[in-house]
C-alpha positions in Angstrom: 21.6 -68.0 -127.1 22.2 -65.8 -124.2 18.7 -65.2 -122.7 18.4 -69.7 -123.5 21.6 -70.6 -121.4 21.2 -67.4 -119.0 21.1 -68.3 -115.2 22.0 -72.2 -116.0 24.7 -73.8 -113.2 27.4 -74.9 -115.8 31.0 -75.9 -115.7 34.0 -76.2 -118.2 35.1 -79.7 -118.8 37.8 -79.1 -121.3 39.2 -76.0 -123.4 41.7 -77.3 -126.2 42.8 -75.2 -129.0 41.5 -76.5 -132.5 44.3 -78.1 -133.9 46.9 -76.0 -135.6 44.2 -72.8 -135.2 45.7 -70.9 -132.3 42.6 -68.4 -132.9 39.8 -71.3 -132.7 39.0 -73.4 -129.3 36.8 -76.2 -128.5 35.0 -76.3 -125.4 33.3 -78.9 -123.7 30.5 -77.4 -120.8 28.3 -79.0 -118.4 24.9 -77.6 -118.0 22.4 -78.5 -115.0 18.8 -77.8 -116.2 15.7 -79.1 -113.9 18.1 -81.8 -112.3 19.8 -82.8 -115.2 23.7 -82.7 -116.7 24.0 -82.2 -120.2 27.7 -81.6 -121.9 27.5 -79.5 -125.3 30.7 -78.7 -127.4 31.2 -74.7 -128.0 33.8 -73.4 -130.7 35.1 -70.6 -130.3 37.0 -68.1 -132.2 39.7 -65.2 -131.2 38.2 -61.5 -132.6 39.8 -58.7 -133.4 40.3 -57.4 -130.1 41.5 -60.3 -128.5 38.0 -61.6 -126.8 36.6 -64.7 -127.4 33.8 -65.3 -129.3 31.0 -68.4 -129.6 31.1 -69.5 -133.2 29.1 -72.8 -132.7 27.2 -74.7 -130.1 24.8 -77.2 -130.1 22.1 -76.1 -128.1 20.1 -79.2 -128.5 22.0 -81.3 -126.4 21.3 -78.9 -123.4 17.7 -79.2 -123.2 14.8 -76.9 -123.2 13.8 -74.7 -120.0 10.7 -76.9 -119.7 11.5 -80.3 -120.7 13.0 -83.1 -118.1 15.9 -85.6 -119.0 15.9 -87.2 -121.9 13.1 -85.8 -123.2 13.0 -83.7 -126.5 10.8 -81.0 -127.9 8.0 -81.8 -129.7 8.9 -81.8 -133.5 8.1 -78.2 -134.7 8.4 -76.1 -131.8 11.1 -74.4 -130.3 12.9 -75.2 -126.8 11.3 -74.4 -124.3 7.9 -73.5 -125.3 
């Protein structure tokens, strides 16, 4: 997930605690990718030590390194390749 998102312009749209979870968060983050936005929710979740931690995300709604808007990887293959 790291090396996928690495070196993408994003921004945070919203951060709102998960309900009555004060240890869970729901984040809503703009990606630009090859001239396009794309908005994916991330959960997160407080560890141990206090940091933050990505539970969930839904990478498809970002897109794949080589793909332009709108368009989708071809069934069977993986993002990006």
């Amino acid at each position: 997930m790291q090396a996928y998102l690495r070196n993408l312009p994003y921004r945070i749209l919203s951060n709102a605690q998960d309900g009555e979870a004060s240890d869970r968060r729901i984040l809503q983050v703009e990606f630009s990718r090859n001239g396009c936005e794309a908005v994916a929710p991330f959960t997160t979740v407080r560890a141990g030590d206090g940091k933050w931690v990505v539970q969930a995300l839904d990478l498809a709604r970002v897109g794949g390194p080589g793909t332009t808007c709108g368009q989708k990887p071809a069934e069977g293959t993986q993002p990006g390749s």
